[in-house]
N, C-alpha and C positions, 0 to 999 in steps of 0.2 A: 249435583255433580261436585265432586271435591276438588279442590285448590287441585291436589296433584293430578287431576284425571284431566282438567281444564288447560294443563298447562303440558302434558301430552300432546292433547288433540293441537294447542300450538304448534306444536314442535312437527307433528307430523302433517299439518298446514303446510306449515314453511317447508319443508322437506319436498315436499307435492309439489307447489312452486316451482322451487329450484330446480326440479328436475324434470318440469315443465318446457320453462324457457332454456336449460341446456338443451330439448331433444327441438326443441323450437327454434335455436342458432346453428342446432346442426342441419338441421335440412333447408339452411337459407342457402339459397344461389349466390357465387361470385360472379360478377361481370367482368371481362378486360378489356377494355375501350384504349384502341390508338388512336390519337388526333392528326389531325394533316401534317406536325409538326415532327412524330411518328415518339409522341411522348405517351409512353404506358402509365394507365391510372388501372387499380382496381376498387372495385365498390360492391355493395351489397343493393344497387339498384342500379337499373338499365340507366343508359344515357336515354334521354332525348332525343325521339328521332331527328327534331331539327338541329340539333348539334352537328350531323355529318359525322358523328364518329364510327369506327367500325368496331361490333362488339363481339366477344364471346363469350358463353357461358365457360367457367372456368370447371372439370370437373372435378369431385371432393378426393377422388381416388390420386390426382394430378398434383392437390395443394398439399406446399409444404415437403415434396418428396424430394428427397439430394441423395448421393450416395453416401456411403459412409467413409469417412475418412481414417485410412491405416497408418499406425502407429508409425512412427520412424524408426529405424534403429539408428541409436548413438554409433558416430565412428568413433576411435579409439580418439582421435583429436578433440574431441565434444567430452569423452570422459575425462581426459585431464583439464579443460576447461570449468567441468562440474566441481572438480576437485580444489580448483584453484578459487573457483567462486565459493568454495566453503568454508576454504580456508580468509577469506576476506576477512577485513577488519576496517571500520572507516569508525571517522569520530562523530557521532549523531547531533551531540550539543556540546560545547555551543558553535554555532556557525561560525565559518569563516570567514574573517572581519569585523567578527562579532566587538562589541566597545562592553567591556562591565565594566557597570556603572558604581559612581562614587560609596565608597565604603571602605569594608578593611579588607580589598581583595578577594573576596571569598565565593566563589563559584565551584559549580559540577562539571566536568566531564565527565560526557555518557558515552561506550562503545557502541557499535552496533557491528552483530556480527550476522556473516553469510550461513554459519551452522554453528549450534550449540556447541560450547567447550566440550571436549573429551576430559575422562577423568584425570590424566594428567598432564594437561594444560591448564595455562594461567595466562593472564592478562597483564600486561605491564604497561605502565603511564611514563611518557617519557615529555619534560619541559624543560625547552632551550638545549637537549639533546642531552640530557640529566635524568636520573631514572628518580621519579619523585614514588619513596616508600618502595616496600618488596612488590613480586607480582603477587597477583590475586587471582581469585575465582568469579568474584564482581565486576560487572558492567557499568560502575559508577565509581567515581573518585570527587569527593568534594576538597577541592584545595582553599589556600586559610591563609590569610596575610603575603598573598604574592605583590613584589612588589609590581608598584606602576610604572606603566612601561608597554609596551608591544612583548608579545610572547609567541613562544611556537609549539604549544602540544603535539605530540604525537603516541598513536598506542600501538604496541606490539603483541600479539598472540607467540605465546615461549609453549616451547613440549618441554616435560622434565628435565631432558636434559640442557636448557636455558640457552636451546638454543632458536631464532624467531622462525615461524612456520608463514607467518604473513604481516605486515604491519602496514597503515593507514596515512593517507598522503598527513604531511606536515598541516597546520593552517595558523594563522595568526589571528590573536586576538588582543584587544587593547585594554590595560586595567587602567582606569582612574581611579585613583586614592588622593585621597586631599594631603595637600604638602603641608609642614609644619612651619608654620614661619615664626619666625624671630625677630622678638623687638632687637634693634640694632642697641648695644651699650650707647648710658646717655653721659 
């Protein structure tokens, strides 16, 4: 017998198996046993007659059956709410209260939005209420030598005409940058 006839007859082994023990799980009985305390267990073995529980067989036609759940329809107040969550805009990183740590300032702010930009919309980074650079099409901005200090990002989604469609609560963040010091004249 050759390599590949040998390794067949595996496969169609295993396959016999398998479809073995599925037809062998499907025709195992469920039990429902309530206790005195009227707590439902179900198992794939009877209780104990000296347990005192009361059983029944559960039947296959019974398990797992629910009705099916119908669709809602949106009222017109759910549709502006969808709209309003798409237009979202929150600041993803960095956290608020976030500390960036000692260096030359230099951190990302990442947007996160409720729905992809439309073709003419843009993003706009706004710190300490300053519009840092033009709007963009990007969800990132890495800023560069801010100074040290508490700061307040915030971003805005603009449509063409620059005007905001939704913007992102304010939050604070702390830069440390190492201060210069000076020998005092001697």
């Amino acid at each position: 017998m050759s390599r590949f006839d040998r390794n067949i007859v595996k496969i169609w082994t295993l396959n016999s198996l398998a479809l073995w023990l599925v037809s062998l799980t499907a025709s195992a009985q469920i039990y429902k046993s309530v206790d005195e305390n009227g707590v439902v267990t179900f198992s794939d073995t009877p209780p104990a007659a000296s347990s005192g529980k009361a059983s029944t067989v559960v039947q296959s036609n019974v398990t797992n059956s629910m009705p099916g759940l119908s669709p809602a329809v949106p009222s017109p107040e759910a549709a502006t709410n969808e709209k309003s969550a798409a237009r979202s805009v929150s600041i993803a990183s960095p956290q608020n209260n976030a500390t960036i740590p000692m260096g030359a300032g230099i951190f990302d702010v990442t947007a996160e939005l409720g729905a992809p930009l439309a073709e003419d919309e843009l993003l706009a980074l706004y710190l300490d209420d300053e519009l840092v650079n033009s709007p963009q099409a990007s969800t990132v901005w890495t800023l560069t030598y801010v100074i040290r200090g508490p700061h307040t990002p915030q971003e805005r989604q603009l449509s063409s005409a620059g005007e905001t469609l939704g913007e992102s609560e304010k939050i604070t963040v702390l830069v440390l940058r190492p201060s210069i010091l000076r020998a005092a004249p001697r």
